[in-house]
Rosetta silent file (secondary structure, phi, psi, omega in degrees, C-alpha in Angstrom):
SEQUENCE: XXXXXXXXXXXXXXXXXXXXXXXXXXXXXXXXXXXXXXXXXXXXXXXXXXXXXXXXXXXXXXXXXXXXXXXXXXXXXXXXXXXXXXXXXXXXXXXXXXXXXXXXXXXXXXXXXXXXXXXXXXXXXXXXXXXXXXXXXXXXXXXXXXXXXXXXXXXXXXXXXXXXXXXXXXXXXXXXXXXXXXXXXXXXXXXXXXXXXXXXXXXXXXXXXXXXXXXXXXXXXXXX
SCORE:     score description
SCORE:     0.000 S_00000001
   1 L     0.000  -44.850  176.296   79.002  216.160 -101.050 S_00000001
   2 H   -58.491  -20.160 -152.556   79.483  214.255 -104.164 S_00000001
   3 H  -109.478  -61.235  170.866   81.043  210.940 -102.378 S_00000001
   4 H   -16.695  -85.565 -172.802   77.302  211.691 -100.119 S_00000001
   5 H   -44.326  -76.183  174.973   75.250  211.719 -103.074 S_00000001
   6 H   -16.513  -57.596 -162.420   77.160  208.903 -104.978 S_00000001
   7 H   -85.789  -15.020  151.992   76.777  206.436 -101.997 S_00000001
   8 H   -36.111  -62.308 -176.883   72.891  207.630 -101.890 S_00000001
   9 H   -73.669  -71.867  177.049   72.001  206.683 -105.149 S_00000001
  10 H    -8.565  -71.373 -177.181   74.116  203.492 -104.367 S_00000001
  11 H   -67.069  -21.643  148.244   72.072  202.639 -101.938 S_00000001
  12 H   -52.692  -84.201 -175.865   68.819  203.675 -103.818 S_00000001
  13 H   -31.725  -68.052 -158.294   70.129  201.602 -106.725 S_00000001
  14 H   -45.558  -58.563  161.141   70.707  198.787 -103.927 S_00000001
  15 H   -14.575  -73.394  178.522   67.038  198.730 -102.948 S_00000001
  16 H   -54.988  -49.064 -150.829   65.362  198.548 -106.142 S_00000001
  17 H   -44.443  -34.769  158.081   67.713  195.782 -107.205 S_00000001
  18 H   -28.894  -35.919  152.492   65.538  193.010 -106.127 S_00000001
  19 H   -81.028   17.719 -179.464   63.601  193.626 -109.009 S_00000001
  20 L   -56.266  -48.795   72.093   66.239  192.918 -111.159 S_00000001
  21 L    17.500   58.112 -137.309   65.602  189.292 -110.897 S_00000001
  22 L  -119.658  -37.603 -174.505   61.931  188.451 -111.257 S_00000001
  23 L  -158.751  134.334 -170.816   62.333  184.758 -112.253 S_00000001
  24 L  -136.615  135.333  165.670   66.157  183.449 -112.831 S_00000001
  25 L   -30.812  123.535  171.671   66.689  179.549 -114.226 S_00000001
  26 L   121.905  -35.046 -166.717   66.483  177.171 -111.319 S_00000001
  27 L   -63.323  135.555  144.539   63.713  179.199 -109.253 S_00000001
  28 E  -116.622  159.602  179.513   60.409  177.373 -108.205 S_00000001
  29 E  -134.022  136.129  179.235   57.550  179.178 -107.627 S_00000001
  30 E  -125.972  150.558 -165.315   54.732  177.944 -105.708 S_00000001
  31 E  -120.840  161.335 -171.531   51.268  179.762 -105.987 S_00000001
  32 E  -158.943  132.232  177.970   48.041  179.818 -103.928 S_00000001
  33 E   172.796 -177.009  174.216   44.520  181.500 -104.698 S_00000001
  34 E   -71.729  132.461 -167.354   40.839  181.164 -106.119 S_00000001
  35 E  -141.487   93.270  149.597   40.571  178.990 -109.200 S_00000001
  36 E   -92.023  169.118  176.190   36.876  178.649 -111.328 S_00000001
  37 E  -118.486  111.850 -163.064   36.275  176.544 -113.420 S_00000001
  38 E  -133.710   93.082  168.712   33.430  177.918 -115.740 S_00000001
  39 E   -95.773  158.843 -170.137   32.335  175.394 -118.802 S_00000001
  40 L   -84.114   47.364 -152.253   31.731  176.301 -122.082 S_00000001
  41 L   -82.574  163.782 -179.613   29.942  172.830 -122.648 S_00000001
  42 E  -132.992  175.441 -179.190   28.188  171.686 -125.535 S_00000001
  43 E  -173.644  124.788 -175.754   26.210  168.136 -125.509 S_00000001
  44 L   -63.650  136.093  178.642   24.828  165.435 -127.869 S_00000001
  45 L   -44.785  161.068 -175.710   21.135  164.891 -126.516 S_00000001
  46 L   -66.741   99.629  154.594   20.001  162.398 -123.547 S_00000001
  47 E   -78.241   98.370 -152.246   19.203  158.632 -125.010 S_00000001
  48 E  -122.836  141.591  173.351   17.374  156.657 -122.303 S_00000001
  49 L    27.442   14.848  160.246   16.247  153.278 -123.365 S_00000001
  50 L   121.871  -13.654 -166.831   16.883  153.351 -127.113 S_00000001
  51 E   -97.229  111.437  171.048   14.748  156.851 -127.034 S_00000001
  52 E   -76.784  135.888 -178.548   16.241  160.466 -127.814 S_00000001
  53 L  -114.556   47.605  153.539   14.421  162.840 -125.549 S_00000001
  54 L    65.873    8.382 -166.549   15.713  165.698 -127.221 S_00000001
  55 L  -135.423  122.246 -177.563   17.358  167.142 -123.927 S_00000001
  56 L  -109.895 -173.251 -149.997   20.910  168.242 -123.529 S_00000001
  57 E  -146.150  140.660  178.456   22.854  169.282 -120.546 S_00000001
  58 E  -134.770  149.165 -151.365   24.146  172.149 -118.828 S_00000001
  59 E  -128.552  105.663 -162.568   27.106  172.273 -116.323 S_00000001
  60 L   -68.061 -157.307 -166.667   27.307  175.282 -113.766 S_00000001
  61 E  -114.630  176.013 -174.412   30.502  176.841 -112.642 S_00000001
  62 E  -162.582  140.659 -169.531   32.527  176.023 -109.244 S_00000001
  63 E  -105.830  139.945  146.927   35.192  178.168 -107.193 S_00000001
  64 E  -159.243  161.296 -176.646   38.418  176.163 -104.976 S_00000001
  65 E   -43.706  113.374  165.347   41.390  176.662 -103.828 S_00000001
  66 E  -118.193  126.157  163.648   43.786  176.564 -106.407 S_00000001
  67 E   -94.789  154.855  165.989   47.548  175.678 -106.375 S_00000001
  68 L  -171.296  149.575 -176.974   50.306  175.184 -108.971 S_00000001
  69 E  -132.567  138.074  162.187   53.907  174.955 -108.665 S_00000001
  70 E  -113.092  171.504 -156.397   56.334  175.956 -111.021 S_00000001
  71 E  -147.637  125.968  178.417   59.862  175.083 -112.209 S_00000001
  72 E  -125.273  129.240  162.776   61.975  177.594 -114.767 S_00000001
  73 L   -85.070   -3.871  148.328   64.101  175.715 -116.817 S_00000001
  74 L  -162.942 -162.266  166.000   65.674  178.760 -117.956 S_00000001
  75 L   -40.989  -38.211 -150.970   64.919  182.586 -117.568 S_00000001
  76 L  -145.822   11.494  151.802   62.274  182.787 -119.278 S_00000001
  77 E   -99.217  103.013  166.928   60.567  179.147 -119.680 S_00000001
  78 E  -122.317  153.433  149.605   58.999  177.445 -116.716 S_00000001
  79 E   -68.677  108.848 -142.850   56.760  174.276 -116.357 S_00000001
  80 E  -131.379  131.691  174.444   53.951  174.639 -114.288 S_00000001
  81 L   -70.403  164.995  153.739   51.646  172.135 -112.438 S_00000001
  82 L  -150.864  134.964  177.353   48.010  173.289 -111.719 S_00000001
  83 E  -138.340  176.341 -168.051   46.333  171.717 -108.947 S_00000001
  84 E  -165.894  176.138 -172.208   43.057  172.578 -107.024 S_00000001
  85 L   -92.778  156.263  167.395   40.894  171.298 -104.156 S_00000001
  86 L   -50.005   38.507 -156.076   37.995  169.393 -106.095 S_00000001
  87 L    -9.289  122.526 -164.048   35.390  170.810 -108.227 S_00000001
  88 E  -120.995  131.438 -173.638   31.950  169.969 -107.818 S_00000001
  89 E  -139.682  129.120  132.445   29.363  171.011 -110.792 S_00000001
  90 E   -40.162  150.576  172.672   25.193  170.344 -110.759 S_00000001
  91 E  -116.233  105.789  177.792   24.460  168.960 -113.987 S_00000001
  92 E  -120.307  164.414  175.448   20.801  170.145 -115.536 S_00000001
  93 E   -52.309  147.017  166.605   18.501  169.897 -118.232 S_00000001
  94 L   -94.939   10.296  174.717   18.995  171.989 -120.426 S_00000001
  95 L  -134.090  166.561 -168.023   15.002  172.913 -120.642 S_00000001
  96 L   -84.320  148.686  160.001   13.112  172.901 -117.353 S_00000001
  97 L    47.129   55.198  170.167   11.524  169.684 -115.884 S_00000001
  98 L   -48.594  -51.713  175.946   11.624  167.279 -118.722 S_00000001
  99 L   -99.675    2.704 -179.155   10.936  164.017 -116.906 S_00000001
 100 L    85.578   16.225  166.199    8.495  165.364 -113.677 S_00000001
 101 L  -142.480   16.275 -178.928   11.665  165.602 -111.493 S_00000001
 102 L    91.881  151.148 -144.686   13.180  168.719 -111.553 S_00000001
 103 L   -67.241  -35.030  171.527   15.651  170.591 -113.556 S_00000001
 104 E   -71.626  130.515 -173.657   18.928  169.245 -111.901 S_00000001
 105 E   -82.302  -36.077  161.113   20.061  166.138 -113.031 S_00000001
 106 E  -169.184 -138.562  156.970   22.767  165.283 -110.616 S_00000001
 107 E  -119.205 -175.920  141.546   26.487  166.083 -109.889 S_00000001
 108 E  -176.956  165.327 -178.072   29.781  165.486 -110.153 S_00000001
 109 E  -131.579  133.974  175.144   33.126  165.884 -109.299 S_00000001
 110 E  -154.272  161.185  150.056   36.433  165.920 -110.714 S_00000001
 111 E  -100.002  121.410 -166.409   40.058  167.263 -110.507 S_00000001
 112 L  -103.297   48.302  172.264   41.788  168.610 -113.634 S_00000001
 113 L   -34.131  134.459 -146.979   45.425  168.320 -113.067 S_00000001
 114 E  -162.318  123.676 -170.155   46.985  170.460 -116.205 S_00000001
 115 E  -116.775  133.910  161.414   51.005  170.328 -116.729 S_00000001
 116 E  -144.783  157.093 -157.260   51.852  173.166 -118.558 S_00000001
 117 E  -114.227  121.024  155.364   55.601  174.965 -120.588 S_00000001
 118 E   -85.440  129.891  160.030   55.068  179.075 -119.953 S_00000001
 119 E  -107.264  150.154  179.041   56.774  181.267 -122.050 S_00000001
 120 E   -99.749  115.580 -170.219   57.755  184.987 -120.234 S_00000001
 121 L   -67.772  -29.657 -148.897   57.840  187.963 -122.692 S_00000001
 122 L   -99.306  151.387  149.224   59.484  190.496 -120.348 S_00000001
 123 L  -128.246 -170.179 -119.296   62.738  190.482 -118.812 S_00000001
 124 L   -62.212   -9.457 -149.482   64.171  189.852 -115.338 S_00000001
 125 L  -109.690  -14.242  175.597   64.247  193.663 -114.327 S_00000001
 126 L   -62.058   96.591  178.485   60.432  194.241 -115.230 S_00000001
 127 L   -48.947  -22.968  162.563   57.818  193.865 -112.500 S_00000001
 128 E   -59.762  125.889  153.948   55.292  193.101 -115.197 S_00000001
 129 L  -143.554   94.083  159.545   55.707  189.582 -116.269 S_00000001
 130 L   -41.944  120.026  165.938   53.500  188.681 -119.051 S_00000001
 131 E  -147.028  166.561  167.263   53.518  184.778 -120.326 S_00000001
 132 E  -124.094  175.327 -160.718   51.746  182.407 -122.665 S_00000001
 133 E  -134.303  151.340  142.923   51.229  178.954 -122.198 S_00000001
 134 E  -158.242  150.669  150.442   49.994  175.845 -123.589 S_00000001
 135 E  -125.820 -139.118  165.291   50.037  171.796 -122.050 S_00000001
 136 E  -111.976  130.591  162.879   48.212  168.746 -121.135 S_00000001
 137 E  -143.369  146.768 -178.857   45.536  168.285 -118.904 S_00000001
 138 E  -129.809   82.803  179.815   43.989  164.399 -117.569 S_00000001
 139 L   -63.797   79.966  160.665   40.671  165.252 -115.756 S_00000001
 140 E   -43.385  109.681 -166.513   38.863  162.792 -112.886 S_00000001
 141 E   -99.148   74.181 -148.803   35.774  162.362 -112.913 S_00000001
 142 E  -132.915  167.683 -177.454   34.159  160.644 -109.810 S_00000001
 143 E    87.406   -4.840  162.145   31.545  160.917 -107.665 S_00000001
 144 E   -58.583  126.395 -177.221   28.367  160.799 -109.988 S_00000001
 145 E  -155.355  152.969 -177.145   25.469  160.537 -108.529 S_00000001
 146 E   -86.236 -179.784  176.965   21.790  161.717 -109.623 S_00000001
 147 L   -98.583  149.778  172.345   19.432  163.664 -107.476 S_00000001
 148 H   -23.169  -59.778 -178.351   17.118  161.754 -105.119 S_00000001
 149 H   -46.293  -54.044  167.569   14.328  162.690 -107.156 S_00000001
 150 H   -32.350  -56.307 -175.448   15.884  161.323 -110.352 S_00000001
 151 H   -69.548  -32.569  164.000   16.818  158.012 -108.472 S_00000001
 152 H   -50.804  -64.967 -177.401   13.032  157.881 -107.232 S_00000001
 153 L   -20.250  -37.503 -152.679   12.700  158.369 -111.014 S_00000001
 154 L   136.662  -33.748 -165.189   14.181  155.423 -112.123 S_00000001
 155 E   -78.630  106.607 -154.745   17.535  156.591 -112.579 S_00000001
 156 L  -165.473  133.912 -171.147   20.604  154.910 -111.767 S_00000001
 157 L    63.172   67.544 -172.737   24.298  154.189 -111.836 S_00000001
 158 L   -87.855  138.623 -163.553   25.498  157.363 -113.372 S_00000001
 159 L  -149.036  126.659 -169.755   28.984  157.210 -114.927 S_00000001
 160 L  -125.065  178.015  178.687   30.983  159.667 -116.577 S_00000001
 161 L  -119.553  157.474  160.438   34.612  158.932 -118.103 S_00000001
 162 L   -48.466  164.947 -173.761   37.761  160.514 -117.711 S_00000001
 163 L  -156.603  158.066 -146.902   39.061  162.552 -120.124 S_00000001
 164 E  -134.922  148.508 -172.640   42.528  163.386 -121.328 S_00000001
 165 E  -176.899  176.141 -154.373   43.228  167.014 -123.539 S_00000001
 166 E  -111.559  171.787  177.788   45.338  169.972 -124.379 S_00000001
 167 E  -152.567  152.016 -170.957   45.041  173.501 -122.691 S_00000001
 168 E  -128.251  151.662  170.285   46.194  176.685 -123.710 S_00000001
 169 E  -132.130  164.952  110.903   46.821  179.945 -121.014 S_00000001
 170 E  -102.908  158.518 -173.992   47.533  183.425 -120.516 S_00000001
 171 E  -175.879 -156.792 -148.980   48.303  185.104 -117.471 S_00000001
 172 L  -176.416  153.167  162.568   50.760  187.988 -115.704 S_00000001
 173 E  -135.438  152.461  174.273   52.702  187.516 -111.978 S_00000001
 174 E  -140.516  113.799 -178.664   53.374  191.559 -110.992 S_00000001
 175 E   -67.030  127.644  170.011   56.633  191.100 -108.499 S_00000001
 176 L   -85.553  -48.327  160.126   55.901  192.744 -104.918 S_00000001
 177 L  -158.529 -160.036 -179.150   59.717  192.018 -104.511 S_00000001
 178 L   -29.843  -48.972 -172.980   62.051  189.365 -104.880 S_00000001
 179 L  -104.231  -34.789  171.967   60.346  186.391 -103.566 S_00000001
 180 E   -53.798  129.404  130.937   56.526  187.947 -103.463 S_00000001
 181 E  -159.612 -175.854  178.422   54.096  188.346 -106.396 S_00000001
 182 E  -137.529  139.787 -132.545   50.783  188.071 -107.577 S_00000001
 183 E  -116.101  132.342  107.876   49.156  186.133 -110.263 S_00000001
 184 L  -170.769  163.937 -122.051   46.661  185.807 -112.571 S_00000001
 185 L  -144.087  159.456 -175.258   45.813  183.579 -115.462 S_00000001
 186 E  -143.477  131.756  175.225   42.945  182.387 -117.828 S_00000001
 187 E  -131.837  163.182  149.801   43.278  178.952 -119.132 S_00000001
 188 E  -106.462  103.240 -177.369   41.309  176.994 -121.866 S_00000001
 189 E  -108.512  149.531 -157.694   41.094  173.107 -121.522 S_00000001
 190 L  -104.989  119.429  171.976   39.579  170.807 -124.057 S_00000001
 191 L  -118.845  151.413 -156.024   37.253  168.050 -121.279 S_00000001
 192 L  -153.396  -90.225  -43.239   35.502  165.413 -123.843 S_00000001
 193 L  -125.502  177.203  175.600   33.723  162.481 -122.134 S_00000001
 194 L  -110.502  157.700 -177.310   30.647  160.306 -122.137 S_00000001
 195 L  -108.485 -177.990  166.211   27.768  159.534 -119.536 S_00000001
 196 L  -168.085  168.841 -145.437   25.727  156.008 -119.069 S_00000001
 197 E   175.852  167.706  159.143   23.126  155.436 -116.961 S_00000001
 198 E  -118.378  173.899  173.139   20.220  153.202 -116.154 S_00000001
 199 E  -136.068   91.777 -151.429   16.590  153.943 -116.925 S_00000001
 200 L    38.075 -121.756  157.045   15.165  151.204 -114.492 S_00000001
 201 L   -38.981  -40.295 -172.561   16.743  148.123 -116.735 S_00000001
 202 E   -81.672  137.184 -177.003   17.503  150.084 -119.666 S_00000001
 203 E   -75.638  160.417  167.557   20.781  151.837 -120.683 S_00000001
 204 E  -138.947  174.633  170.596   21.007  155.292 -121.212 S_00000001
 205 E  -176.131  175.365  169.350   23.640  157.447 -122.064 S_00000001
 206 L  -147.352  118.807 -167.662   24.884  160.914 -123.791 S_00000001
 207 L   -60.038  -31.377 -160.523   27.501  160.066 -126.223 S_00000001
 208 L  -140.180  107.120 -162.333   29.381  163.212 -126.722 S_00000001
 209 E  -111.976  105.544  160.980   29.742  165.862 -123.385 S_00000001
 210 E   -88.860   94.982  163.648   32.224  168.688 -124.503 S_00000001
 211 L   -44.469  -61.760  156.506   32.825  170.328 -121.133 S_00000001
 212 L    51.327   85.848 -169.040   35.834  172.313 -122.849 S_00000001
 213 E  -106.275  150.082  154.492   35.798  174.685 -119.551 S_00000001
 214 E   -68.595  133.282  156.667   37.430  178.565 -119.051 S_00000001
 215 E  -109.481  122.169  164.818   39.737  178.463 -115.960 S_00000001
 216 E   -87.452  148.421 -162.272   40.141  181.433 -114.004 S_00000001
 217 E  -152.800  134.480  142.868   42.827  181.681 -111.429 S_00000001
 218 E  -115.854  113.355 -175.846   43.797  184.813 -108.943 S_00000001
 219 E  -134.300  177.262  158.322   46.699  183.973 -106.776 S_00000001
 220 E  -136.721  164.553 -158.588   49.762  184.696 -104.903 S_00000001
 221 E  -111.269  165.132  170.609   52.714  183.024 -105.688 S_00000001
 222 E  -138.989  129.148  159.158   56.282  182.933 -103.316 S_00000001
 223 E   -86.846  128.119 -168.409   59.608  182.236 -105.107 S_00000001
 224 L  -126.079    0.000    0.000   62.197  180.034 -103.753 S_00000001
């Protein structure tokens, strides 16, 4: 009865053990889910032709597909990529109808590849795995373009610049088993750049755009 029981609990023991293991030096992990991007922007006012008009800018939020793959360089550090389908934002006044052409000013689009060193609090036998974060991120910014109305307006050759900053995260994976879990993470990245413009002939521009956006991420990651 005893040698019964014994080889039970073995095998019970045997089961579990996959979670023993959660993340081991060497593993990659690649992850796949919903990623916003929601900024916290701030903005120096709009100067068109030498004129301030007193009008700042607001940048709405945008949902895609987000990926990141990671690499642990030992138990409990890995370096993690974050990648995403593109992000697309309206850009608006930040008061309604300033110029007689409606509150949205244009778009734009960029991707905000963001290399980041995780650290993991917990260890390997925990399903909970807690980490902090912090990296680099070098955003692209392409694809500016004003609304029709705007360009009826006057408005033309909108240009924003890339912008290169640090990011900080937290975030959790919960192990389904060995290779299975699920993710998710809040990051903060510092976005910076400037706009130009025309105003018929005349430059325009808004010197100082801090995008500085929250990223939200729900995913599920596979270990290999």
């Amino acid at each position: 009865m005893r040698k019964h029981t014994l080889s039970a609990l073995c095998l019970t023991l045997a089961a579990l053990s996959p979670l023993a293991s959660a993340h081991q030096q060497g593993d990659w992990i690649v992850r796949g889910g919903l990623t916003t991007v929601a900024p916290d922007e701030s903005t120096s006012n709009i100067v068109a032709g030498g004129n301030d008009l007193g009008v700042a800018l607001n940048i709405d939020n945008d949902t895609q597909l987000g990926l990141n793959v990671a690499y642990f360089i030992t138990d409990k550090i890995n370096i993690e990529l974050l990648a995403a389908t593109p992000f697309k934002h309206d850009v608006n006044f930040s008061v309604a109808d300033p110029l007689g052409t409606g509150n949205q000013l244009g778009e734009v689009t960029h991707l905000p590849p963001t290399l980041t060193a995780n650290y993991y609090f917990n260890d390997a036998s925990s399903a909970f795995q807690p980490y902090i974060g912090a990296g680099i991120n070098y955003t692209f910014i392409f694809d500016e373009e004003f609304t029709g109305a705007n360009e009826d307006a006057g408005l033309s050759d909108l240009s924003l610049d890339n912008s290169f900053g640090l990011s900080a995260q937290v975030g959790m994976d919960y192990q389904i088993d060995t290779k299975w879990h699920v993710n998710a993470s809040v990051r903060f990245i510092d976005i910076d750049t400037e706009a130009t413009f025309k105003v018929g002939d005349a430059a325009g521009k808004v010197s100082d755009i801090e995008i500085d956006p929250w990223v939200y991420t729900i995913s599920v990651g596979y270990t290999f």
